[in-house]
N, C-alpha and C positions, 0 to 999 in steps of 0.2 A: 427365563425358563429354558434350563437346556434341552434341544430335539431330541428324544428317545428312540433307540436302537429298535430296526425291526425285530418281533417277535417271532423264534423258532415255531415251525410248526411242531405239535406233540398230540396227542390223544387227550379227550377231556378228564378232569378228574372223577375222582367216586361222587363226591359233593355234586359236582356238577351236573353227572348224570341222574343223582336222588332226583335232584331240583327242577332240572329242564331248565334252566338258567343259564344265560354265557356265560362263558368265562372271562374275569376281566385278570388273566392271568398278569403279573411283575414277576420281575425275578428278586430275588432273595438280596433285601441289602445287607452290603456288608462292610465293616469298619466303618469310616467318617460318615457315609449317609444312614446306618443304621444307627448312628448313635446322634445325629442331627433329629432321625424320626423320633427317637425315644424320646427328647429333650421337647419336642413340639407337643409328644402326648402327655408327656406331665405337665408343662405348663399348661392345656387346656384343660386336665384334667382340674389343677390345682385352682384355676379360675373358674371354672365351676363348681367348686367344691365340693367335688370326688376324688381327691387325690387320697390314694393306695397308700396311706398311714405317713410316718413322720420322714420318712427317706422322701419322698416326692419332696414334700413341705423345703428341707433340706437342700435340697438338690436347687430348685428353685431360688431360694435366696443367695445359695453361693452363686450362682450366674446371672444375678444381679448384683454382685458384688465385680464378679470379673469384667462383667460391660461396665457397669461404672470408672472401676481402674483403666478399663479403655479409652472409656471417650476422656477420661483427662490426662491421658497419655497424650491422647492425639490433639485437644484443646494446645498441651502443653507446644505441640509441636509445631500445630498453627501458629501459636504465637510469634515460637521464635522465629521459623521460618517469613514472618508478618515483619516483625522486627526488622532482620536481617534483609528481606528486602526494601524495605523503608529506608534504612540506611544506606543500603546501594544505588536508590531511586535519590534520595538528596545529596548522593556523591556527585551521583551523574549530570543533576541540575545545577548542583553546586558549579560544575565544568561547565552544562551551558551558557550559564549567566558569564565566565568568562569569555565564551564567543560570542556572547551576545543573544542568548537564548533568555528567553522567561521563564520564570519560575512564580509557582504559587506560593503564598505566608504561610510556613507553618503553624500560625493558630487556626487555620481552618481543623487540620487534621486535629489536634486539640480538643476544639468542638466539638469532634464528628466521636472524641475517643468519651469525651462526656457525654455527650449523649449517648454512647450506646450504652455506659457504663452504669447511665444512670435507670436505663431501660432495664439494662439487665437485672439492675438491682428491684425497680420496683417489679419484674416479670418472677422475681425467685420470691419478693417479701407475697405479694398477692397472687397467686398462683391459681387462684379462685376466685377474681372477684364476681359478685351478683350483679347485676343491673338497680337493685333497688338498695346498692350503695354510690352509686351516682347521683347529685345532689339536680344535675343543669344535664343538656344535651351537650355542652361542651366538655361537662368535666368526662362523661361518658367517652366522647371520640378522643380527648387525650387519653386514656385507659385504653382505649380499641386500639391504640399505636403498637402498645407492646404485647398484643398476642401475634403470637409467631408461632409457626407449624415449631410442633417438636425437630429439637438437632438429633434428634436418634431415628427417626421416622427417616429424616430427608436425609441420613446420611447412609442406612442398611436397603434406600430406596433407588431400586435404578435408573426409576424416570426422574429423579431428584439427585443428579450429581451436585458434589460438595459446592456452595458459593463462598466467598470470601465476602466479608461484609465493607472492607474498605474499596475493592475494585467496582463489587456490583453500585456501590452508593455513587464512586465516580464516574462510571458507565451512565447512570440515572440520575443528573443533578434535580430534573423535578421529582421525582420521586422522594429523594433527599429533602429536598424543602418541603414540601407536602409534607411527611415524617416530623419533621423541625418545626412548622407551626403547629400542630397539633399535638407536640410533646408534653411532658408534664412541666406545671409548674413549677420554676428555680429561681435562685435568687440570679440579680443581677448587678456587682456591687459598684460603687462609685468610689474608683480608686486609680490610684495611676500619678505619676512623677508630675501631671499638669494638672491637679486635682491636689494634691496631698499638702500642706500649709509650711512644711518640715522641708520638703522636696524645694517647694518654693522660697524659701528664705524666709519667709514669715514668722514662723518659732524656731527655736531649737528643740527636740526632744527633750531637756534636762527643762526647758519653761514648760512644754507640754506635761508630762510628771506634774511639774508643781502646781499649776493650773487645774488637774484632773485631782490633787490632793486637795485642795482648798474647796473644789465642788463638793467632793464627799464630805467634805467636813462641817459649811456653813450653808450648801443652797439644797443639798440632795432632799431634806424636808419640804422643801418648796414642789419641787417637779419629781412626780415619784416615775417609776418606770425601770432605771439603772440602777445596777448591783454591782459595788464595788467588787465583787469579787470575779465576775464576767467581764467588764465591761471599766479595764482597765485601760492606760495610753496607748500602750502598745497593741491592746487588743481591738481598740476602735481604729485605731489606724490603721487596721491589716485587712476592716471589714468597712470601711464608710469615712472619708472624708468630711460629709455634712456632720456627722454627728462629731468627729473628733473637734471638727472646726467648732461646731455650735456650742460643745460643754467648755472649749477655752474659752470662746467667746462672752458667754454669761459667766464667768468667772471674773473675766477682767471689767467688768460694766460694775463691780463693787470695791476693786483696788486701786485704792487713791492716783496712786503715780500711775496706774495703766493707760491713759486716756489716748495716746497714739496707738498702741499694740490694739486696744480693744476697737478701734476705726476700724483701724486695717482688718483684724480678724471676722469681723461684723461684713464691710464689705466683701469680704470673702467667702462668707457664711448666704449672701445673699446670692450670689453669682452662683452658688453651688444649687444651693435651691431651686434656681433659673434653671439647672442643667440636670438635675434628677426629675421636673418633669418634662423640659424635651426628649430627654434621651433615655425615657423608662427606666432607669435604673430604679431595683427595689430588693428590700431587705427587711428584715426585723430591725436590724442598724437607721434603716432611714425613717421607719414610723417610730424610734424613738427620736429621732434629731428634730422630726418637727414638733413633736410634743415639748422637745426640751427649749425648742429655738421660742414656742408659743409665747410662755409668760411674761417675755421683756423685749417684746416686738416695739419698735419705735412707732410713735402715731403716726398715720399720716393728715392729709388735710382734707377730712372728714369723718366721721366717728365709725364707720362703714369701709373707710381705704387701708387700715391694714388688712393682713392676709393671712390673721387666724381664720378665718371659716376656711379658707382657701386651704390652709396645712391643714386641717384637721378632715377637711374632704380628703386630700391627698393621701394619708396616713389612714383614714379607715378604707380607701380603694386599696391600697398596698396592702394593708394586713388581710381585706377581706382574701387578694390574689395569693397570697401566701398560707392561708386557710388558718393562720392564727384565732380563727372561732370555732375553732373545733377543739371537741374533749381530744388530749391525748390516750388512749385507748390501746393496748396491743389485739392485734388479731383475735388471737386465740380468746383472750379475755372478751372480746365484743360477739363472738358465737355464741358462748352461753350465754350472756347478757339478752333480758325482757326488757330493759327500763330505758336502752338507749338505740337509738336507731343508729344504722350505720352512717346515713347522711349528715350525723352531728360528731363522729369520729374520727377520728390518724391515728396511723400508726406510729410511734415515736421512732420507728427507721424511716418511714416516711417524710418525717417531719424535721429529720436531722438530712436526711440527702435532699430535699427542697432547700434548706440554710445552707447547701454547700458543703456538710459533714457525713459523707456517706461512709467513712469507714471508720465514725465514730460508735462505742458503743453504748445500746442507750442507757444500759443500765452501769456503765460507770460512772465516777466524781462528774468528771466532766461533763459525760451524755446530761446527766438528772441537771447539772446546773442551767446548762443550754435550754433544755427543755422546760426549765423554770422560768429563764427569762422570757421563751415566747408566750407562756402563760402570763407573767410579770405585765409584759407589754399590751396585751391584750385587755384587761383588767382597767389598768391606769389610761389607755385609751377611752376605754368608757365612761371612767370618771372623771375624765378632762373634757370630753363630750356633752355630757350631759350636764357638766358644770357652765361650760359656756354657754349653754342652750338655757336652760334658768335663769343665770344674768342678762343674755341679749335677747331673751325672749323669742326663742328660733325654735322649730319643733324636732322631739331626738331625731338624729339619724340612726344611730348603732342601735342595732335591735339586742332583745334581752337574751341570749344563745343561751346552750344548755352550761357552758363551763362557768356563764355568769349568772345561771340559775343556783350552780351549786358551789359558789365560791364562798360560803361562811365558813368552812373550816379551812380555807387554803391555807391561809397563815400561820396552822398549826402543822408545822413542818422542821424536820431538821436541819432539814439546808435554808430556812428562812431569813430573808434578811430582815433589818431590825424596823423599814418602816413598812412591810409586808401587811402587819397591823391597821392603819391608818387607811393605807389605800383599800381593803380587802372591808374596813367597816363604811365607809363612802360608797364601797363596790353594792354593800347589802342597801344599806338608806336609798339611792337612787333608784336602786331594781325595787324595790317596794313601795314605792314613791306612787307608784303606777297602780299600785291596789288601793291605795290611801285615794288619790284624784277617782279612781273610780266608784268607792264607797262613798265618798263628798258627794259627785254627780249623782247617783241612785239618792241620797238623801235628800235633795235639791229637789229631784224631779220628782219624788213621790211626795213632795208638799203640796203639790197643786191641786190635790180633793180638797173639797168646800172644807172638809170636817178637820183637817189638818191644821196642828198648833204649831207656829212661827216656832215660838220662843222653845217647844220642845224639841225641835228638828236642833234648834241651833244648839243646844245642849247635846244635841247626841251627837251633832260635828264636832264640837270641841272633845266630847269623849272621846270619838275617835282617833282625835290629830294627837290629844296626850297619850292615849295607850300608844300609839306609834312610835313617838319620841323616848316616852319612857321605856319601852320596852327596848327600844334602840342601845339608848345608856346604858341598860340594865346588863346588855350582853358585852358590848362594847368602852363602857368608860374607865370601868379598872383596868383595860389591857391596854387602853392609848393613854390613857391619866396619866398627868406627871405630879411630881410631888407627891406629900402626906396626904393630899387631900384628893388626889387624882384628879385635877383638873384636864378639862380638855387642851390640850394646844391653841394655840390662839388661831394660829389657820382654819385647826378645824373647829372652834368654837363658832367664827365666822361663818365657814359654810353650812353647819347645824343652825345658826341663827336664820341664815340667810333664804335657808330651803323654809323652814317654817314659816318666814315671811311669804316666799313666793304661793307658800300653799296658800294661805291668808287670802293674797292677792286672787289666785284662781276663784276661789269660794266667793269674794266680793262680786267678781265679773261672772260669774255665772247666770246666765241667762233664767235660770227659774230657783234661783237664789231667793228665800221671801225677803220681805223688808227687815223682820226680824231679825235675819240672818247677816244682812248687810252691817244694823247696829251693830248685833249682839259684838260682833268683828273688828269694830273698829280698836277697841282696848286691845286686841291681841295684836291684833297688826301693826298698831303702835308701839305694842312690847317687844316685838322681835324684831321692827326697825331699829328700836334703842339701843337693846342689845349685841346688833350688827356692830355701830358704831360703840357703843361701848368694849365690846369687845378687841377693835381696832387699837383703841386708844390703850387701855390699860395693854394691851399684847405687845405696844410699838417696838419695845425691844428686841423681840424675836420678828418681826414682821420685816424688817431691811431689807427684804428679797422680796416683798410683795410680789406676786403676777398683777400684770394688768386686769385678769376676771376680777381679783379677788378688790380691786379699787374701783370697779364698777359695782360690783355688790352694794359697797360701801355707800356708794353715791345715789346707791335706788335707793337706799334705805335713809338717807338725808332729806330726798325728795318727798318718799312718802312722807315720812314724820313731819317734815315741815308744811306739807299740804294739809295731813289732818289737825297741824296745829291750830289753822285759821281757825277752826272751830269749837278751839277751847273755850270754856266757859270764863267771862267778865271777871276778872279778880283776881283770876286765881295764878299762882304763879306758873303755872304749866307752858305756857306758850312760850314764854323769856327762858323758861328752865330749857327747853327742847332747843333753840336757837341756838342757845350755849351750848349744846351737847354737837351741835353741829356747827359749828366754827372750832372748836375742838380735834373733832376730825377732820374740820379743810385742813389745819396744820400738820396733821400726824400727814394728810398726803400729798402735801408741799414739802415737807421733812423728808419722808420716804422717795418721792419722786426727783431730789438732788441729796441722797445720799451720798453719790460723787458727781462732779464738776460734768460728765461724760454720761451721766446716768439717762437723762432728756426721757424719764421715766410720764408714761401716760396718767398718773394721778396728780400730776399735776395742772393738766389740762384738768381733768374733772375737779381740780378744788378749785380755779378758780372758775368755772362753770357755775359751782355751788355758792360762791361767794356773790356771784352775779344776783345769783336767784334771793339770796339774802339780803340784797339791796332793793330789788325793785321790788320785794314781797311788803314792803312799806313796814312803818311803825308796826311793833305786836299790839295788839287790843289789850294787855295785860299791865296797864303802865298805874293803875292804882294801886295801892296796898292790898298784900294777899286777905282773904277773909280771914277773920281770928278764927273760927274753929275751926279743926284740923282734926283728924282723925291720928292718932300716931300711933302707927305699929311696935311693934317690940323690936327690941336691940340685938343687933347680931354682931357679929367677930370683925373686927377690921379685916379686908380683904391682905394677901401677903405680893410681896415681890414689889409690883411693878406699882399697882395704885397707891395714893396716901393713904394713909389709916383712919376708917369711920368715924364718926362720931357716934357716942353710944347709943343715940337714937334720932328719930326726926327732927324730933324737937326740939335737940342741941343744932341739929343744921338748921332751923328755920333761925337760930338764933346765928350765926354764923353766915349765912345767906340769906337773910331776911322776905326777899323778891322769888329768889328761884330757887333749886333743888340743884346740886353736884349731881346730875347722874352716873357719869365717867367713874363716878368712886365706888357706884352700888354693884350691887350682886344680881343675876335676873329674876330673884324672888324679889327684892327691897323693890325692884323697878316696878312691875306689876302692883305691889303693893301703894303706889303711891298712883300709880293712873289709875286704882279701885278706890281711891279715896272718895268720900260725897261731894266734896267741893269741886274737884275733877270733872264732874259730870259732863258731856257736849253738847252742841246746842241741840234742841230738839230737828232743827235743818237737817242735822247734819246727815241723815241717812235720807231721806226724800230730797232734798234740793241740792246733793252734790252731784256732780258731775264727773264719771270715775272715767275715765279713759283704762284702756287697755296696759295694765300695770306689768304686764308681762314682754313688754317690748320695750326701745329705745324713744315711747312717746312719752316718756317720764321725762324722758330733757326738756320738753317743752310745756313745763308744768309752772313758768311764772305770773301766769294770770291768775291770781287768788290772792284774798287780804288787800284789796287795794282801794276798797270803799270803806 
């Protein structure tokens, strides 16, 4: 404030003397300060909403047109003059380092240009944010980083001369760091000429192409997650070495003559693994490498030493730092929004400048594909999580978020890819999984009044567990069916079998489970062990990629069925029929497990496990002639593809298999229909005097104590 001119003495005015008031006489402004004053009364006028009609209105917006044009005049000029000194400051160091001076790496300045750049972006996308869009106290202090005084405040301020943001940050290197840890989340990628497979000698680019060709063509079924259309050679190689290395890698562990390249690639996929978690690196790229790396992990020596739990911990800490469980959501769209909290949303600018895409936009080709795959990834994490956790019997980790509450129409998209499908109906079956065990549970526990009927409880379990399934199919099997007939896939025929057994299982062990309920269970739990295994068998030819989960299923469902065989009924050929059904499948995963010379695939360890258990499980009890009468069902259609062709009823196979039943050949109605037959019945033991171990863990391998008396 400039010091004002003493005032002339004068005589008071008329006003003045009405009033008896001093005078706080000014003199009369004129040019620039009269028209400075004008300009402050319209704007306070206009922000209290009395401005003097549509000329104020007017006025006002054009002088926020002209300050705008200012400050990016002068932003402009920051720059360059920023520029221009920057290159004068690495001339000059460039000369000291000739005398012998130091100089600092220019990736620091780099960093310091990403980080502000990425500040800036999220201080212009969130310009608002609440507090009750902070999920944690930390995501809240990263967000507290980038509020910064207005640059228009501190720059028309005179206690606030201009600062430069590269000088004051080097002036202040703690201040700097302090900033840098509490930044927001970014990717960090693992890349670099001692990192990259191509760099190294290892591939050529023209084998990596072919390599990533032959994935999408015969394993992408297997491991869902990748979209050929994102997540091409070139473009994993720009963003992730694990992942480029790990999809050649499981490409060459199925081609015959690969068996040196796929060593070396594998040991290179391993080493890289080691160094994504020393050295933090993390991406959307690296929670698919270990979901891809997962399926055909080599055993170690013991059923517990490889290091799937280990990736699949890894890959849900990474996606959660990456906030991949959030709905993508824009701003605007989440203010009107009642039905979703801010805490479960991103912005998809947010979401592309955390991936390292900040001047992508989101609603181009590219933006929407990007932002699919981190959806894509997020999804197939869950269902490879919670796949594993059913077979090894571990409790979920990944919780159910809002994006996988409402992912049944995801797949209905036009940028969809083609196994979108498949994964997106696994996505729904597991997330409701959790309503099903809990309706089981309530039904269990409300049995224990005196007045409660066993045998009804257990009928209104199995109601439940069919409307489930069937209602599943019902939405889901024409859109993943293949053929005339829409069959399921055989993968997923398996893991639809597989989850039914586990429920099965659950319901047995249930602690206020009645007895009833245990019998009632036994026929079903042996039908969708069968199943499991039949399903392997007649599938083998599409199955050549097996994952390791999907060869542990197999082997629960060996275990069980051969456990509850002991207590088939005297005569009947059921117990011999089921042995066969399981030495059946030790082959299909002896066959699968050296599909190539190099494969040293984990099902092969579990078929001879199984075959173990087949030996010491002694003689079957079933060694006399089946009973003559026989219930025999009606004739269905030879199965197509892969199985032989039926016979037109039981009755023809009893004549053809006199001892046992082909189950491998039937359908999962024929199977059911022949363990409801009356001679099938099991011992009366069989529900009081078994001994059920926990079916949901890996205490099923140690299930060869039965049938040995």
């Amino acid at each position: 404030m400039t010091e004002q001119p003493p005032r002339p003495k004068q005589a008071a005015c008329l006003v003045c003397r009405r009033s008896k008031i001093k005078c706080d006489w000014m003199p009369k402004r004129v040019g620039l300060d009269k028209a400075l004053y004008q300009l402050q009364q319209a704007v306070k006028r206009v922000k209290s909403g009395e401005a003097r009609g549509a000329e104020e209105r007017s006025l006002v917006a054009s002088l926020r047109q002209l300050l705008d044009d200012v400050d990016a005049s002068e932003d402009a000029a920051e720059h360059s003059s920023r520029q221009g000194s920057r290159s004068n400051t690495q001339e000059e160091e460039g000369e000291g380092e000739g005398e012998g001076g130091s100089t600092s790496s220019g990736i620091d300045d780099d960093d310091d240009d990403n980080d502000r750049s990425m500040a800036d972006f999220v201080q212009r996308t969130e310009e608002s944010l609440a507090i009750d869009d902070a999920e944690n106290p930390l995501q809240l202090l990263a967000r507290a980083s980038y509020f910064h005084p207005s640059d228009r405040r501190s720059r028309n301020s005179p206690q606030h001369p201009k600062q430069h943001d590269p000088s004051s940050a080097k002036q202040d290197p703690e201040s700097t760091k302090v900033q840098q840890f509490f930044s927001q989340a970014k990717v960090k990628l693992d890349i670099g000429e001692d990192l990259d497979p191509v760099d190294l000698g290892l591939v050529t680019m023209d084998e990596a192409e072919s390599l990533f060709n032959y994935f999408y063509s015969k394993l992408v079924h297997t491991r869902w997650g990748l979209s050929p259309r994102v997540h091409t050679a070139a473009y994993a190689r720009s963003r992730s070495a694990f992942l480029f290395t790990t999809v050649m890698a499981a490409s060459t562990l199925f081609m015959p003559t690969a068996g040196p390249l796929s060593k070396r690639l594998f040991n290179h996929v391993k080493m890289l693994a080691q160094k994504v978690v020393n050295d933090k690196y993390k991406s959307v790229e690296i929670v698919l490498a270990f979901m891809t790396h997962i399926p055909w992990i080599f055993p170690g020596d013991h059923t517990m030493d490889d290091e799937t739990c280990m990736y699949i911990s890894m890959a849900t800490t990474i996606a959660f730092d990456l906030s991949l469980h959030k709905v993508l959501m824009p701003m605007d769209a989440l203010e009107s929004s009642t039905t979703v909290s801010k805490g479960e949303c991103l912005d998809p600018r947010i979401a592309l400048a955390i991936d390292g895409f900040p001047d992508i936009d989101p609603w181009s080709e590219q933006g929407q594909l990007l932002l699919r795959a981190r959806e894509r990834c997020y999804i197939s994490l869950f269902v490879v999580e919670r796949g594993m956790a059913l077979a090894r019997g571990r409790p979920f980790m990944i919780p159910i978020t809002r994006n996988i509450k409402d992912c049944d129409t995801w797949h209905r998209s036009p940028i969809a890819d083609e196994q979108d499908g498949p994964v997106a109906s696994m996505a729904v079956m597991r997330r409701n999984l959790d309503g099903l065990f809990n309706t089981v549970r309530a039904l269990c526990d409300g049995s224990q009044t005196s007045n409660s009927d066993g045998s009804l409880v257990a009928r209104s379990i199995q109601s439940a567990i069919e409307r489930f399934f069937d209602q599943w199919l019902a939405e889901w099997g024409l859109m993943i069916g293949l053929g005339p007939e829409r069959r399921l896939p055989p993968y997923v025929d398996i893991l639809v079998a597989h989850t039914r057994l586990s429920t099965y299982g659950r319901i047995i062990n249930h602690p206020t489970a009645p007895v009833e309920v245990r019998i009632f269970f036994r026929t079903a739990g042996l039908s969708a062990a069968l199943n499991v295994m039949r399903a392997a068998i007649q599938g083998e030819s599409q199955l050549q990629s097996m994952p390791n989960n999907t060869a542990i299923m197999i082997s629960f469902a060996a275990c069980f069925a051969l456990n509850i065989s002991a207590y088939a009924p005297d005569g009947s050929g059921l117990a011999p029929s089921i042995r066969r059904l399981i030495e059946e499948a030790i082959a299909v995963l002896d066959r699968i497990g050296t599909v190539t010379p190099h494969r040293n695939g984990l099902s092969v360890l579990y078929g001879k496990h199984l075959r173990h258990l087949l030996r010491i499980s002694g003689p079957t009890k079933s060694n006399r002639p089946p009973k003559a009468q026989r219930t025999t069902p009606s004739s269905s259609e030879p199965m197509q593809d892969t199985p032989p062709a039926l016979p037109s009823s039981f009755m023809d196979q009893q004549m053809l298999w006199p001892d046992m039943v082909q189950f491998s050949t039937m359908s999962d109605d024929q199977i059911a229909q022949v363990l409801n037959q009356p001679g099938n019945v099991f011992e009366p033991s069989f529900g009081s005097n078994m001994s059920w171990e926990d079916m949901n863990n890996f205490d099923w391998l140690n299930w060869p104590a039965f049938n040995t008396n």
